[in-house]
matplotlib code that plots the C-alpha trace (Angstrom):
import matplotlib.pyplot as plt

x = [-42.1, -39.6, -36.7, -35.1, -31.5, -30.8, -27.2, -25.3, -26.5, -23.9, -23.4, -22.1, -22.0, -24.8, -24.5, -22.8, -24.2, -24.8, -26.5, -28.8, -28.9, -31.7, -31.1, -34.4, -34.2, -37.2, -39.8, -41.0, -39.2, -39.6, -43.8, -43.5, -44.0, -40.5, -40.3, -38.2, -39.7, -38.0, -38.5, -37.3, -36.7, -39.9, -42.0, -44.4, -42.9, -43.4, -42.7, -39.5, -39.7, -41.3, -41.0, -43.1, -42.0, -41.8, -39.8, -42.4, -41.3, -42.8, -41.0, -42.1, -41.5, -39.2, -36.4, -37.6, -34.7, -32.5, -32.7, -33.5, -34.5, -33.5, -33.7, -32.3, -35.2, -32.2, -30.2, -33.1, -32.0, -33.5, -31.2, -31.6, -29.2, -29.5, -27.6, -27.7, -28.2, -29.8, -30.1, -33.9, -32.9, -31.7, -34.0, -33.8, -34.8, -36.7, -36.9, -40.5, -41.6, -45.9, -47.6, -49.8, -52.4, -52.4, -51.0, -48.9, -45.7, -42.4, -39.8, -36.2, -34.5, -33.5, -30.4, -29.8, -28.8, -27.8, -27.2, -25.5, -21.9]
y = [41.6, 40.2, 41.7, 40.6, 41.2, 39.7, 39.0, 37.1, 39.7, 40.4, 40.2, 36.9, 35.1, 32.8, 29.2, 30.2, 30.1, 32.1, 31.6, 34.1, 34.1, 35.9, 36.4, 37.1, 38.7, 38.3, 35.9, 32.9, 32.4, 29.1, 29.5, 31.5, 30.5, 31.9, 32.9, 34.5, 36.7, 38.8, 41.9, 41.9, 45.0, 46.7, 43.5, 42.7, 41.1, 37.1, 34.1, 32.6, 29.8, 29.2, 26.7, 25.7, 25.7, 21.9, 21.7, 22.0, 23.9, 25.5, 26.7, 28.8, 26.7, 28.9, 27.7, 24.3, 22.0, 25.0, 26.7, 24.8, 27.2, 25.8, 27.0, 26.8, 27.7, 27.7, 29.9, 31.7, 31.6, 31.4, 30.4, 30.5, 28.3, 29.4, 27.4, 27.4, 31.2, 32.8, 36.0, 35.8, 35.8, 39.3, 40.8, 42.6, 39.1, 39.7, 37.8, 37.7, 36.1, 34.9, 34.5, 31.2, 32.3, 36.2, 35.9, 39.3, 39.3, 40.9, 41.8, 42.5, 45.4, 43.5, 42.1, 42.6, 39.7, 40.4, 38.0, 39.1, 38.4]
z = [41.2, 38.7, 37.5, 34.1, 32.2, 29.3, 27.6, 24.9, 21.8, 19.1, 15.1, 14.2, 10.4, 9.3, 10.4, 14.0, 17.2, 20.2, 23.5, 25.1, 28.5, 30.8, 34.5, 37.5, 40.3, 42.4, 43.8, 42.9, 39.7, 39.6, 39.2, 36.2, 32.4, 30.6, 27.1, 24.4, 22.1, 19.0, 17.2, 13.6, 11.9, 10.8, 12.1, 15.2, 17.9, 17.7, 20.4, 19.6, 22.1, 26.0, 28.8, 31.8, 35.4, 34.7, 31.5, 29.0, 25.8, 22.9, 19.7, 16.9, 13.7, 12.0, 15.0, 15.7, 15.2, 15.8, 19.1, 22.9, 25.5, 28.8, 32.8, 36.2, 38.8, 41.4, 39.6, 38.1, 34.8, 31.2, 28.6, 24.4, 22.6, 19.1, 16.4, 12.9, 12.7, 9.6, 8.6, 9.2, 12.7, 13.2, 15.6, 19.5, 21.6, 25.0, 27.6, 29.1, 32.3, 33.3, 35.8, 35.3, 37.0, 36.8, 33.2, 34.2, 32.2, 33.1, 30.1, 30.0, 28.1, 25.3, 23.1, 19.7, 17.5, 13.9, 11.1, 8.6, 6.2]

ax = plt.figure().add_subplot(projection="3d")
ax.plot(x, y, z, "-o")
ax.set_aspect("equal")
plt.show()
């Protein structure tokens, strides 16, 4: 079983930055496909960005150019560098963990990043 607590939320200005950080407790961490999704207000929940246990990422287009997801399988941790903020943004982000083979997915609580002047 994985465990998952994310951090780094808060209300900055469009055009700043802020890094997400997600933090497993657990087994195998290193095996697992890790992700960041978001939830803007009144919207379904989207993939923001993923990476393989080997470093292969995936990013939605709306952040491409933007924001690098990144991990340390030692320190079992998922981060979300987000730059260039826009108020399109706001959202609660989750950090999500997969199974490869069992596809069974583990989320955290949740941060909320807002956007806004």
């Amino acid at each position: 079983q994985v465990q998952l607590v994310e951090s780094g939320g808060g209300l900055v200005q469009p055009g700043w930055s802020l890094r997400l950080s997600c933090a497993a407790s657990g087994s195998a961490f290193g095996v697992y496909v890790m992700g960041w999704y978001r939830q803007p207000p009144g919207k379904q929940l989207e993939l923001v960005a993923s990476i393989t246990s080997g470093g292969t990422t995936n990013y939605a287009d709306s952040v491409k150019g933007r924001f690098t997801i990144s991990r340390d399988n030692a320190k079992k941790t998922v981060d979300l560098q987000m730059n260039s903020l826009k108020p399109e943004d706001t959202a609660v982000y989750y950090c999500n963990g997969k199974h490869p083979v069992t596809k069974y997915g583990y989320w955290g609580q949740g941060t909320q990043v807002t956007v806004s002047s």
